[in-house]
C-alpha positions in Angstrom: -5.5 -5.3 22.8 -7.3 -3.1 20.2 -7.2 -0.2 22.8 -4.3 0.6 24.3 -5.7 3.0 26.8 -2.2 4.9 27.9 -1.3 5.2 24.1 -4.1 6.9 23.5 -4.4 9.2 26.9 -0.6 10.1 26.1 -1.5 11.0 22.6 -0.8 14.8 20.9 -3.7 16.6 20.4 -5.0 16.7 17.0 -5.9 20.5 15.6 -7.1 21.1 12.1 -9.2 24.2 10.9 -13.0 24.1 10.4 -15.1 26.2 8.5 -18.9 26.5 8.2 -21.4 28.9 6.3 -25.4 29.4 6.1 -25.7 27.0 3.8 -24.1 23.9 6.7 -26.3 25.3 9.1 -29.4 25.6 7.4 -28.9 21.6 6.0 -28.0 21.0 9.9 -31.3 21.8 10.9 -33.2 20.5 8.2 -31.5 17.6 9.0 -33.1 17.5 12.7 -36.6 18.1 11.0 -37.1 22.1 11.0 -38.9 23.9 8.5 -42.2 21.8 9.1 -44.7 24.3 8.4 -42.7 25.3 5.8 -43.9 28.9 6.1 -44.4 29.0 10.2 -42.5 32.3 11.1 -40.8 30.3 14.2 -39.6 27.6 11.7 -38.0 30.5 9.3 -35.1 31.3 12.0 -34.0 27.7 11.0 -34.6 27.6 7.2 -33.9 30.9 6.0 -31.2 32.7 5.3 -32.2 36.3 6.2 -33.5 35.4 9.6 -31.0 32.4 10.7 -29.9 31.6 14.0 -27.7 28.5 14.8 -29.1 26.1 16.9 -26.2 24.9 19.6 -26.3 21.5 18.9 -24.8 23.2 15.5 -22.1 22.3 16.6 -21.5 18.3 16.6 -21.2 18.7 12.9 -19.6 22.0 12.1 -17.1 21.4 9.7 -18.5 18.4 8.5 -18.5 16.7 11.7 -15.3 17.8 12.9 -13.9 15.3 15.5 -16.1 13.1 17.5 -17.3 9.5 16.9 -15.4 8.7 13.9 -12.2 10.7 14.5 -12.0 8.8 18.2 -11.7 6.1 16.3 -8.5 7.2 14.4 -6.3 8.4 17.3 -3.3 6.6 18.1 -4.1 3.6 20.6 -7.3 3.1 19.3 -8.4 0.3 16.7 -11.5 -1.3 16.6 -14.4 -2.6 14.4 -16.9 -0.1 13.6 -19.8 -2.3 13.9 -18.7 -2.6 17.7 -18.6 0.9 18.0 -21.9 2.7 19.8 -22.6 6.6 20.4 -22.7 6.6 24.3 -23.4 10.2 25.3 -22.6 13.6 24.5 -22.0 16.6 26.2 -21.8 20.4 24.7 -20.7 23.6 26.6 -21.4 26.8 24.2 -18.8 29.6 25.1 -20.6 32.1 22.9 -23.2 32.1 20.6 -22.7 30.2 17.2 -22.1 32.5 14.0 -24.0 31.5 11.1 -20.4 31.9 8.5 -17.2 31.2 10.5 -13.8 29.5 10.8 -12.2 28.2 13.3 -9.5 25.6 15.3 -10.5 22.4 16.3 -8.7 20.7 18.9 -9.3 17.1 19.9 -8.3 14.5 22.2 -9.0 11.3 24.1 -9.7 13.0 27.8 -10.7 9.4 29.1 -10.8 5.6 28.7 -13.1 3.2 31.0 -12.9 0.4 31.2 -16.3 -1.4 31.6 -15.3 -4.7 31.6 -17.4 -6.2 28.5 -17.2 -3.0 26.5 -14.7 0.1 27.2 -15.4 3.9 26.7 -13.7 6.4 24.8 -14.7 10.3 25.9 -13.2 12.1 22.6 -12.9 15.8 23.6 -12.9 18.4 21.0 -12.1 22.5 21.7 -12.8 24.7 19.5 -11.7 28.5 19.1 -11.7 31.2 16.9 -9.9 34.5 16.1 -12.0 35.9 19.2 -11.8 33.0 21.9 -13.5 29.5 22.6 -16.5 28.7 20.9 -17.6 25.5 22.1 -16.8 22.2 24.0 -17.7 18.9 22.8 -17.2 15.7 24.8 -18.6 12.4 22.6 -18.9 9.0 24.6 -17.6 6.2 22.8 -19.2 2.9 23.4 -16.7 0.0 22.1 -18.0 -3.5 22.9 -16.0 -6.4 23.6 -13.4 -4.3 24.3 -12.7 -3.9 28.5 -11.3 -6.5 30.9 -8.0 -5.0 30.9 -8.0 -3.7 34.7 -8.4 0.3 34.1 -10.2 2.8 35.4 -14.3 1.5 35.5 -14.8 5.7 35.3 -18.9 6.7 35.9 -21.0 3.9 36.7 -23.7 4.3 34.5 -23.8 2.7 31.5 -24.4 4.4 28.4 -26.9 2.4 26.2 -29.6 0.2 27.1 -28.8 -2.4 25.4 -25.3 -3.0 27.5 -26.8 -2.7 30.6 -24.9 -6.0 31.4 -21.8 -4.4 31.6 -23.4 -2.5 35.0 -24.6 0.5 36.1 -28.0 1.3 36.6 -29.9 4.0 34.2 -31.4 7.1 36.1 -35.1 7.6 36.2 -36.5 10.7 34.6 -37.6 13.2 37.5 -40.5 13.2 39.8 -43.8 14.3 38.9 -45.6 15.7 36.1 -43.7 17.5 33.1 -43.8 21.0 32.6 -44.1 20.6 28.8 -44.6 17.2 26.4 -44.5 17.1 22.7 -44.2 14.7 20.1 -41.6 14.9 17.2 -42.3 13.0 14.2 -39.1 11.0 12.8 -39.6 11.0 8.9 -38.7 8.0 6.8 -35.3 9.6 5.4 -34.6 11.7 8.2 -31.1 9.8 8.6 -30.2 9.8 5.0 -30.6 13.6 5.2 -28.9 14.1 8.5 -26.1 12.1 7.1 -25.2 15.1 5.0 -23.7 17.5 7.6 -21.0 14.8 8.2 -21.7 11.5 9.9 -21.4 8.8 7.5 -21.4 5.8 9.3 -23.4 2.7 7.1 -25.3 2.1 10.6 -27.3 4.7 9.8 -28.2 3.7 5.4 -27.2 0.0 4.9 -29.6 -3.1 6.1 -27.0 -5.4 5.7 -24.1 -3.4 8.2 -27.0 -2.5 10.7 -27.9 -6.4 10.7 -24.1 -6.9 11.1 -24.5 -4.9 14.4 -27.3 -5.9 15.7 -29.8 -3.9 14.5 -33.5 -5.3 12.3 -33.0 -2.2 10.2 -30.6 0.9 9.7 -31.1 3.6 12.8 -31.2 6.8 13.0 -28.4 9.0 14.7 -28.2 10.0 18.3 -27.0 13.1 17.3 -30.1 13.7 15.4 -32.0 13.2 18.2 -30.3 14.9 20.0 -30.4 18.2 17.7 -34.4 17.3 17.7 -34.4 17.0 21.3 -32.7 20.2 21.9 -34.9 22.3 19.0 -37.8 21.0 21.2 -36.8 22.7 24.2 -35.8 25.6 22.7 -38.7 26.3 20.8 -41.2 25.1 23.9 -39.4 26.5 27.4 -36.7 28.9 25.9 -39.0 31.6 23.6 -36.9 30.0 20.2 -33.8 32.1 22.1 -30.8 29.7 20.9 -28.3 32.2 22.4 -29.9 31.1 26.3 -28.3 27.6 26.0 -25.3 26.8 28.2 -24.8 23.7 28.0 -26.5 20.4 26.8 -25.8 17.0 28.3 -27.3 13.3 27.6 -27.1 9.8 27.5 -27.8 7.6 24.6 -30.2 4.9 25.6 -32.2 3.4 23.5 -32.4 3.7 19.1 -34.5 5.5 17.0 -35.7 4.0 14.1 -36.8 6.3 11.3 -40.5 6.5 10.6 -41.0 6.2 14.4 -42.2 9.5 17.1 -40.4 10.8 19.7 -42.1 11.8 23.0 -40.1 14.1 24.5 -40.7 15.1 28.5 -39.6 18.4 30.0 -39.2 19.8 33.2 -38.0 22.9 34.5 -35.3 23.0 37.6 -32.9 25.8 39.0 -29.3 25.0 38.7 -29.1 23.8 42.2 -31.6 21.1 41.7 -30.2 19.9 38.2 -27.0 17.6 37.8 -24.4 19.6 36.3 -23.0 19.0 32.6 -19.3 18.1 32.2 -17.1 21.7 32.1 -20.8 23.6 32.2 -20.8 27.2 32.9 -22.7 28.9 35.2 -26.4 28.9 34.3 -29.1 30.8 36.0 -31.7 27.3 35.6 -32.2 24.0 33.7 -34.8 21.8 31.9 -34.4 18.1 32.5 -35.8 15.8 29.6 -36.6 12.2 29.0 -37.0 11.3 25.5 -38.7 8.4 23.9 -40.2 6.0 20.8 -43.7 6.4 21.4 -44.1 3.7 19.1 -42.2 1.1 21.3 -44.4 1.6 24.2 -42.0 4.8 25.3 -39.1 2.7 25.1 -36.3 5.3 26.3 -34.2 7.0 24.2 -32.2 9.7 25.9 -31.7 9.6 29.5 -29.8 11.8 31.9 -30.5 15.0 30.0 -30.2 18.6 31.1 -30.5 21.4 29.4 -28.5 24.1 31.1 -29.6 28.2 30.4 -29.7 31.9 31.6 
């Protein structure tokens, strides 16, 4: 069996040393479509050097996409076909704010291995400190299909992308009642060949001919993307453009994105008691549940099960 799910739980921890500067952050967040006006004062804390601030989300590709998707698939126990291989979900707790120039450790590991019968999931953990503590924890889902059946652990029932929905679960319905805030967020044409550049070069995202191989009319863009798009929007709409008021950020991938298309993204706000919790979230004083989607698709969903955890 390509995963051998007690190899890979059993597995030593893999640490290497990151490193990031303005220069990474600022193509980060041009990457998730800042800097539109180009001159718009808000849009400057993203674009410019003298006035940056690191959006959390920052921190799925700091040091050029330190360990998540792709280095999953590398740890011992795990070996499978890339075109198989779907984003599932990701989940971000922020320890302290995100310096624009720093280095730091990176720890990762496989914390968990489901087994969904038709597909299996991978939850690739990655810690990371620096010379003054933890910065941030990353948890990346790992959708593998054709890879369960093997009797383990059937882990959290939902299923992380629409188009396994076979394998079980049943997707969560955004909440009740009107938003507090919608926008739309344009996608542009080569918003994945620029996002590509902080770190994530999987051909899914560039070539026709691999996204055709897995199942897709055309290449689409990352989940990470929108998810850094997503988080912006929230940010920028219900959180005053404070970056440094996010505690956590939490979704579920489950739908694509095709470039070109628009997302619609929903918000509502919720105390802390009312919103589900993120994986290993710290305390937060409220929340912002969103449901994003391709207004071009007849709001076909895209992420599901979000929450947006702040002070």
């Amino acid at each position: 069996m390509p995963i051998d799910a007690a190899l890979a739980l059993a597995a030593e921890p893999r640490t290497g040393e990151i490193a990031w500067d303005h220069k990474d952050v600022q193509l980060y967040h041009l990457g998730i479509g800042a800097g539109t006006p180009a001159t718009d004062p808000d849009e400057l804390r993203y674009t410019l050097e003298s006035r940056l601030h690191v959006l959390p989300s920052f921190a799925t590709v700091a040091g050029a996409g330190s360990p998540g998707v792709i280095g999953g698939l590398s740890m011992p126990g795990v070996d499978v076909d890339l075109a198989k291989v779907l984003h599932g979900g990701q989940a971000l707790t922020v320890h302290r704010p995100i310096p624009v120039e720093g280095r730091a450790t990176a720890t990762a590991r496989i914390a968990a291995v489901y087994d969904k019968v038709k597909a299996a999931v991978l939850v690739m953990r990655t810690e990371v400190t620096d010379a003054d503590g933890p910065l941030w924890t990353n948890d990346a889902q790992i959708f593998v299909r054709g890879e369960g059946g093997w009797g383990g652990d059937r882990g959290p029932s939902v299923v992380p992308h629409s188009r396994l929905r076979s394998s079980g679960g049943t997707p969560t319905e955004p909440p009740a009642g009107e938003p507090d805030r919608t926008v739309e967020r344009p996608v542009r044409e080569d918003q994945a060949l620029l996002y590509r550049l902080s770190g994530d070069w999987n051909p899914l995202h560039a070539d026709p001919e691999f996204a055709k191989l897995a199942g897709f009319e055309r290449p689409i863009l990352h989940g990470l993307c929108t998810y850094g798009m997503t988080l912006k929007a929230v940010v920028d709409t219900l959180l005053g453009g404070d970056v440094n008021r996010v505690r956590s950020y939490s979704t579920r991938f489950a739908g694509v994105v095709y470039p070109g298309e628009t997302l619609r993204i929903r918000m509502w706000r919720q105390d802390s008691a009312a919103a589900p919790a993120a994986p290993a979230a710290t305390a937060a004083a409220a929340a912002v549940r969103v449901a994003v989607s391709a207004v071009d698709r007849d709001d076909a969903p895209v992420l599901a099960d979000t929450v947006v955890e702040h002070t």
